[in-house]
Each structure stands twice: as structure tokens, then as C-alpha cells.
C-alpha positions as CSV (number, residue, x, y, z in Angstrom):
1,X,0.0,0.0,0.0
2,X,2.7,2.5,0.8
3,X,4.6,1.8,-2.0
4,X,0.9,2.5,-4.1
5,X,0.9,6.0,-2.4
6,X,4.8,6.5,-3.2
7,X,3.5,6.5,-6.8
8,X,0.4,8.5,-6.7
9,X,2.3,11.6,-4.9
10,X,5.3,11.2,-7.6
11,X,2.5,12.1,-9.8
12,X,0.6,14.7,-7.7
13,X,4.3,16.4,-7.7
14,X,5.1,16.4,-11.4
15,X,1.5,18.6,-11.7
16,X,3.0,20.4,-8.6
17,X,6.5,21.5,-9.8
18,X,5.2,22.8,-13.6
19,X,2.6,25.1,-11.7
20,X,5.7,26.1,-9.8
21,X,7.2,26.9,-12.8
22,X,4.3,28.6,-14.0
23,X,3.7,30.6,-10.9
24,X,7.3,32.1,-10.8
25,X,7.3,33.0,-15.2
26,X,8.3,36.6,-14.5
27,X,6.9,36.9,-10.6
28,X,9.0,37.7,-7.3
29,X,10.1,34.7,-5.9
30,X,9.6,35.3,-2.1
31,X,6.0,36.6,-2.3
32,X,4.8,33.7,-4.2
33,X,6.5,31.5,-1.8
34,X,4.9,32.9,0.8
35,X,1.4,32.7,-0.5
36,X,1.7,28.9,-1.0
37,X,2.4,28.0,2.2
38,X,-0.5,30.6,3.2
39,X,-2.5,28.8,1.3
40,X,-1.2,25.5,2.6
41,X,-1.9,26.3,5.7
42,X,-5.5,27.5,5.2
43,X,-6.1,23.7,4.1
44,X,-4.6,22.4,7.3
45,X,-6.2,24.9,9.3
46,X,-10.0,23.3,9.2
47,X,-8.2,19.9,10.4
48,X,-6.1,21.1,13.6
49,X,-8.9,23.4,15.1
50,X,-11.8,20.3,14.3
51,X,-9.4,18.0,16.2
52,X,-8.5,20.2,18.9
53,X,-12.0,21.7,19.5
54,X,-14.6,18.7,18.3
55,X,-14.7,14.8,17.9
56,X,-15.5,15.2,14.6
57,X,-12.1,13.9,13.0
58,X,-10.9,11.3,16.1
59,X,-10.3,8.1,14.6
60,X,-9.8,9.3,10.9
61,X,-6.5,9.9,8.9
62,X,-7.3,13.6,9.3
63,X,-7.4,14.3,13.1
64,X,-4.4,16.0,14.2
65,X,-2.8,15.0,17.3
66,X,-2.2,17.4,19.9
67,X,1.3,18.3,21.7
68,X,3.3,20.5,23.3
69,X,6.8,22.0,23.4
70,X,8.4,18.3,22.8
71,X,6.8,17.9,20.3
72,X,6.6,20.6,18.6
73,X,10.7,21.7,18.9
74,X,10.7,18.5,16.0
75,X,7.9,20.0,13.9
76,X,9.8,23.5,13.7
77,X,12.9,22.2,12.9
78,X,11.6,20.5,9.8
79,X,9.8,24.0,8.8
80,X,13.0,25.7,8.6
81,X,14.7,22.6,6.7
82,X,12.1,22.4,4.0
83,X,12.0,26.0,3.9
84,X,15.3,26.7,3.3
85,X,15.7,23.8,0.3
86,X,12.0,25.6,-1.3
87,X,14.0,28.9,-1.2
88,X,17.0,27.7,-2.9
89,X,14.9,25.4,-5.1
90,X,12.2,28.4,-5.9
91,X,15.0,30.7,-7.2
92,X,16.5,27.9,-9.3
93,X,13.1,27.0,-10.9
94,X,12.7,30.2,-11.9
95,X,15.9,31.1,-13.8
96,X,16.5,27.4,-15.1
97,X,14.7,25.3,-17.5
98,X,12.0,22.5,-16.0
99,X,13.9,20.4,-18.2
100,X,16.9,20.6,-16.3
101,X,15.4,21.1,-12.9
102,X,13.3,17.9,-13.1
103,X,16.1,15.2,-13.8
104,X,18.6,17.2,-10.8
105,X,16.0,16.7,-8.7
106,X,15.6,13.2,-9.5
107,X,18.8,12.4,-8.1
108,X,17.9,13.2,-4.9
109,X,17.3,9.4,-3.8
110,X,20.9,8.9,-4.0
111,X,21.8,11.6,-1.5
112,X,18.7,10.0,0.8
113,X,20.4,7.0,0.2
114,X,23.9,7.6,1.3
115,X,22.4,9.9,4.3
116,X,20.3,6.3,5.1
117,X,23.7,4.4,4.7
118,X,25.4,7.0,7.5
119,X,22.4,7.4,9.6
120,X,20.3,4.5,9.6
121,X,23.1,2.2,9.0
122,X,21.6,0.7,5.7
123,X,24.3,-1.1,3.4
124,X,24.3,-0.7,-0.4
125,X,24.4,-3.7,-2.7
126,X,25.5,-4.0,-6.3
127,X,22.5,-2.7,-7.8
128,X,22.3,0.1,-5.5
129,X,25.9,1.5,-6.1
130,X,25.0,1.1,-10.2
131,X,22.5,3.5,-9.8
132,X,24.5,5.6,-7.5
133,X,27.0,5.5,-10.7
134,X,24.3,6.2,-13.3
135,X,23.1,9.3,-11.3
136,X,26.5,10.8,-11.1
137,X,26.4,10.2,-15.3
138,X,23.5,11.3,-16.1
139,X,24.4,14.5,-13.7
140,X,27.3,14.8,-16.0
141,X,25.7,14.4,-18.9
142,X,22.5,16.9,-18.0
143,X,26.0,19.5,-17.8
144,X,26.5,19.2,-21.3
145,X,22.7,19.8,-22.4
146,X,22.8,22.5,-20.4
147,X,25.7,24.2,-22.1
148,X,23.8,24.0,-25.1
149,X,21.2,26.7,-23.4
150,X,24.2,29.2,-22.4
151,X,23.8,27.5,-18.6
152,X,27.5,26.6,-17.1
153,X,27.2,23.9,-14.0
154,X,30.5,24.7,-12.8
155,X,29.5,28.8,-12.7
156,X,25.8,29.2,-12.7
157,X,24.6,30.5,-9.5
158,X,21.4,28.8,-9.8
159,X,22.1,25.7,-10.8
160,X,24.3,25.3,-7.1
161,X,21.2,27.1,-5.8
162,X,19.3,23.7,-7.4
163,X,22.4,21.5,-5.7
164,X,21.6,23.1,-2.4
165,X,17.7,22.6,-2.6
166,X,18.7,18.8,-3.4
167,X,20.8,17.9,-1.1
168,X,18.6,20.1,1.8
169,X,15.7,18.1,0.5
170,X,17.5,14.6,1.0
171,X,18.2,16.0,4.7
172,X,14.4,16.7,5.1
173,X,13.2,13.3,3.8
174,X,16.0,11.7,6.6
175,X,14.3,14.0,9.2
176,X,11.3,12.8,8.3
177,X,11.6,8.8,8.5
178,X,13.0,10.5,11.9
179,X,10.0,11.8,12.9
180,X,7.7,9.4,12.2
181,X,9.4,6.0,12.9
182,X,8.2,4.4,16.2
183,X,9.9,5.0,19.3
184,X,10.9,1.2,19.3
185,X,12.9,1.6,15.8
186,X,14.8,4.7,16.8
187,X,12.1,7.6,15.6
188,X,10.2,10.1,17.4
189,X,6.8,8.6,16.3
190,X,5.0,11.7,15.7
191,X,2.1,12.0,14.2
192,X,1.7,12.3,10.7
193,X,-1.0,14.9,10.7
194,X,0.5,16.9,13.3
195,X,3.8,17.0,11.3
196,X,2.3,17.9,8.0
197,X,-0.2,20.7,9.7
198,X,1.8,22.5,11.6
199,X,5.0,22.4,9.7
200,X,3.0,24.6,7.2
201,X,1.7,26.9,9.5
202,X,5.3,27.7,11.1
203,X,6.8,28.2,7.4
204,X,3.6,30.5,7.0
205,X,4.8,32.9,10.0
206,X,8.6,32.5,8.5
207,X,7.9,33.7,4.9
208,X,5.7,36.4,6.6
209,X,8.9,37.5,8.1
210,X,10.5,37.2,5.1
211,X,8.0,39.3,2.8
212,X,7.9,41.9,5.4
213,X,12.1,42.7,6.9
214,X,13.5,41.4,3.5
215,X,11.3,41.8,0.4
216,X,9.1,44.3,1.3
217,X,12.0,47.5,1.8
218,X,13.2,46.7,-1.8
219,X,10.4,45.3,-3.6
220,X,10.5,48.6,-6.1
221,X,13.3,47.5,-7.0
222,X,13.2,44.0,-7.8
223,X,11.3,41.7,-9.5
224,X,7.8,43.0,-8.6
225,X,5.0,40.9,-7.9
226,X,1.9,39.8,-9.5
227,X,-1.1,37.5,-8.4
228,X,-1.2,34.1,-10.3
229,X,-4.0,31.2,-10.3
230,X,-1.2,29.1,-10.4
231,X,0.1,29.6,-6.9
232,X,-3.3,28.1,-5.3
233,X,-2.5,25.4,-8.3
234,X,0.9,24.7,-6.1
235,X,-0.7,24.7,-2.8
236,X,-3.1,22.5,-3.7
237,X,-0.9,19.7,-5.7
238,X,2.0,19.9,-2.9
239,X,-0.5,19.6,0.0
240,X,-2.3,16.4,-1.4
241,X,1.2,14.9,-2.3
242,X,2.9,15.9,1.1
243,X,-0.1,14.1,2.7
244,X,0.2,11.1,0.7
245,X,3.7,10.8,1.0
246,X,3.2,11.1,4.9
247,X,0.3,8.6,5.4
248,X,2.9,6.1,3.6
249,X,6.1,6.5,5.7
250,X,3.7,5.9,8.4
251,X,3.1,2.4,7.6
252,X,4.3,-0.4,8.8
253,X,7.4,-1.5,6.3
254,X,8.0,1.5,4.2
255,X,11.4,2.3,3.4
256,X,12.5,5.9,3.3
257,X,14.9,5.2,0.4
258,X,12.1,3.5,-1.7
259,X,9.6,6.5,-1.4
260,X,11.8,9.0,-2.0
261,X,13.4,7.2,-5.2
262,X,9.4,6.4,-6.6
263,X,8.7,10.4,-5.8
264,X,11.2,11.7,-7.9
265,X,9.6,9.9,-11.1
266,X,7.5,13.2,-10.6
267,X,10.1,14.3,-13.3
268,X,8.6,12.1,-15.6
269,X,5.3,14.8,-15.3
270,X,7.2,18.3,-15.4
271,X,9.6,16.9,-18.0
272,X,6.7,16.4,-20.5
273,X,4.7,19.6,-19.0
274,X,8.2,21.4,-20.1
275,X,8.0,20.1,-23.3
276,X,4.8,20.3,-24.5
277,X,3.7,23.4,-22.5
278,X,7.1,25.5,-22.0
279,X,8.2,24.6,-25.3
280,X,11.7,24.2,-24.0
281,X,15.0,23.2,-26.2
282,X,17.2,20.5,-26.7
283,X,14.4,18.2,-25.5
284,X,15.9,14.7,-27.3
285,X,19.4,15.0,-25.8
286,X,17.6,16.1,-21.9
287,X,15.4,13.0,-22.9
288,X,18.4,10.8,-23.3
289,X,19.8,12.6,-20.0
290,X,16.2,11.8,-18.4
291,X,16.6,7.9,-19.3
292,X,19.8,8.0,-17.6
293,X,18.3,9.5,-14.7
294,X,15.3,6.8,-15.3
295,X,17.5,4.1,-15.2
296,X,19.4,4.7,-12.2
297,X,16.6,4.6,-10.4
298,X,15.4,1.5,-11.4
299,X,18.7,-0.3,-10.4
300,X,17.9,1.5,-7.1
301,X,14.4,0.0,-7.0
302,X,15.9,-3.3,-8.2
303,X,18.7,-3.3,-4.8
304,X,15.9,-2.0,-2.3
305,X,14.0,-4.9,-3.4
């Protein structure tokens, strides 16, 4: 079942990084970051005050459990993770192609599954360390298409700015088989709603100080800012995802390595969204770069398995 629900938000992601892209054509990066998790947290809010105020939601997979301090020192540490690999990710999305962004990204599951071999003390087998060696390829290779657009891996600011959204990403999906492993296997055992709902609001109050002490005093001259449909598009897509991808690391058996590796097929989606919709260049060598990417983690699926 988990490994069902791995799938359907790699899906619900693809939809939810190409209205990313959308949202940021030409807009202020901060303010629409700050408006998704706005709006994020305006579909969380309904669940935390029904379960703190009513019996409506007990028993469900939407009540919210409640907690204090101990618990919620956890949940604000993983707000300013995630928040700081959306920023850096965010800026990169805007200035670099989806077709390039995507298959990055998709490497991630190899950083979460070194960080699993150091920290939880999983080994890698043969067909784990092939894809490890395909990623680093098809890394190399996705350097070369992008060449071909003017963008320089070893010198483009945003394309480190993508590196650092990555590799904070792989630290966040770590944190979060932290968080919501039982006690007994060396988690926290939160719960899954709790996490989800309240990591949004705390990001919410973050980017507020954000929009206010850092974009606000120079927003006439920068980038300015205009309202999008697309941004509510984002919310939406990266709320249902996140809450499918939580409700499966909470079940019994699921491997943090496997989920992470099935999510980043996501790419699959925003490759052909920048394709067919962003009309991007170069597409058959980044397609060849994509299989690469493709393949790697297959081999990865093949060792977890």
C-alpha cells in the first residue's frame, strides 16, 4: 500500500512543480512562496482546530494529534529545513529550464540513500551502487545539455542554488523517517498529521517575516509581484502529495529510500509539462539525459528490493 501511495504523490508532484514553474514566469520569488504556504496552511487549518476543538475527526486519517513543546521543537525544525531547500529550489526553478530542474531533482534518492547508509546504517548492494554510478552520469551528462542553453554547472549560481535545494531536500526526507518511525525503531513517532499541519503553518509565519524585513524595503526595486491562479495550483498539488507521502512513511514497512526514489519519477510529469507546454529546447538530448536518470533509479528499485 505504501509503496501505491509512493507513486500517486510522484505524480501529484510532477503537476505540482510545472505550476511552480508557471507561478514564478516573470513573478518575485519570495512573495509567491509565501502565499503557497499561506495557502497550505489555510487547508490544514480546518483539520487542527476540528481536532482540537470537536470529535468530529478522532479516529480518521485527518485528526491532528495534539502536543506541546516536545513535540513541537521536531515539527519547527523540519519547517525551517524544508523551507530553506523551497527557497533555494524556488529561485532555481525560476531562472533554469524545468527540463533541467526535473532530472537534478531526480537524483535526490541517491543523497537520501547515502544519508540512510550513515544514519540509519543501511548497506548498499550492487545494484544500489549502479544506480548511484548512473546518477553521477546522467548528472554529467544533463551538464552538457545545459551548455547548449548558455547555462555553465561549474559557474551558474542557480544551478548550485538547485544542488543546495537537493541535497537540503535529502536532509528533510531523513528528518522525516526520523519523525515518524516508532519509538521502538529509533524515531520520534509523531504524528503524521501533526507534522504535516503544523510544519505549514510555522513556514507560514517565516515567509511572513521574510515578505515583510526582507522583500518588502526593496520590492521597487526588484522583481515585482503579481497575483497568479497558479500559486493556489501549487498549494493544492503539494499539500495532497505531502499528505500522501506522509500517510505512507507511516506504515508499517516503508522504506524511506524507496519513497523518496518512486517520488522523484515526478520528473517524468514536469519533463513532459516542459516540453509540451514551455516549449523548452534541446528536448531529445535532456530525454536521453532523463533515461539515464530513469535508469538509475530503477537499479535503485531493483537493490531496495
Amino acid at each position: 500500500m505504501w509503496l501505491v501511495l509512493a507513486f500517486l504523490s510522484a505524480a501529484l508532484l510532477g503537476f505540482y512543480d510545472s505550476f511552480k514553474k508557471q507561478a514564478l514566469n516573470g513573478n518575485a520569488v519570495i512573495p509567491v512562496l509565501f502565499f503557497n504556504t499561506l495557502f497550505c496552511s489555510l487547508i490544514f487549518l480546518p483539520f487542527i482546530l476540528l481536532s482540537g476543538f470537536t470529535d468530529v475527526l478522532d479516529g480518521s486519517i485527518f485528526h491532528v494529534a495534539s502536543g506541546g513543546w516536545e513535540v513541537h521543537k521536531y515539527v519547527l525544525l523540519k519547517s525551517a529545513i524544508v523551507l530553506s531547500s523551497w527557497i533555494f529550489g524556488y529561485f532555481a526553478m525560476k531562472h533554469l529550464p524545468l527540463t533541467i530542474v526535473g532530472p537534478v531533482n531526480a537524483t535526490r534518492p541517491v543523497m537520501v540513500l547515502v544519508g540512510a547508509l550513515l544514519v540509519f546504517g543501511e548497506k548498499l548492494n550492487v545494484y544500489q551502487w549502479i544506480g548511484v554510478i548512473l546518477a553521477i552520469i546522467s548528472f554529467f551528462f544533463l551538464s552538457r545539455s545545459g551548455k547548449k542553453e548558455g547555462i555553465n554547472f561549474k559557474h551558474d549560481k542557480w544551478v548550485y542554488f538547485l544542488v543546495a535545494a537537493a541535497v537540503i531536500g535529502a536532509v528533510s526526507g531523513l528528518y522525516d523517517k526520523y519523525l515518524l518511525a516508532p519509538v521502538g525503531n529509533g524515531g520520534v513517532g509523531l504524528d503524521k498529521m501533526l507534522v504535516q499541519s503544523w510544519y505549514n503553518i510555522y513556514q507560514c509565519f517565516m515567509m511572513l517575516a521574510a515578505v515583510v524585513f526582507m522583500w518588502w524595503p526593496t520590492h521597487k526595486h526588484t522583481t515585482p509581484f503579481h497575483w497568479s491562479w497558479y500559486i493556489v495550483g501549487v498549494s493544492v498539488f503539494l499539500s495532497i502529495a505531502d499528505f500522501v507521502y506522509f500517510y505512507a512513511l507511516s506504515l508499517d514497512g516503508a522504506m524511506i529510500s524507496i519513497v523518496s526514489m518512486v517520488r522523484r519519477g515526478s520528473v517524468v510529469v514536469s519533463f513532459l509539462f516542459g516540453a509540451l507546454v514551455f516549449h523548452e529546447k534541446n528536448l531529445k538530448r535532456k530525454a536521453f539525459d532523463l533515461a539515464l536518470v530513469l535508469l538509475g533509479l530503477l537499479f535503485l528499485w531493483i537493490g531496495s528490493n
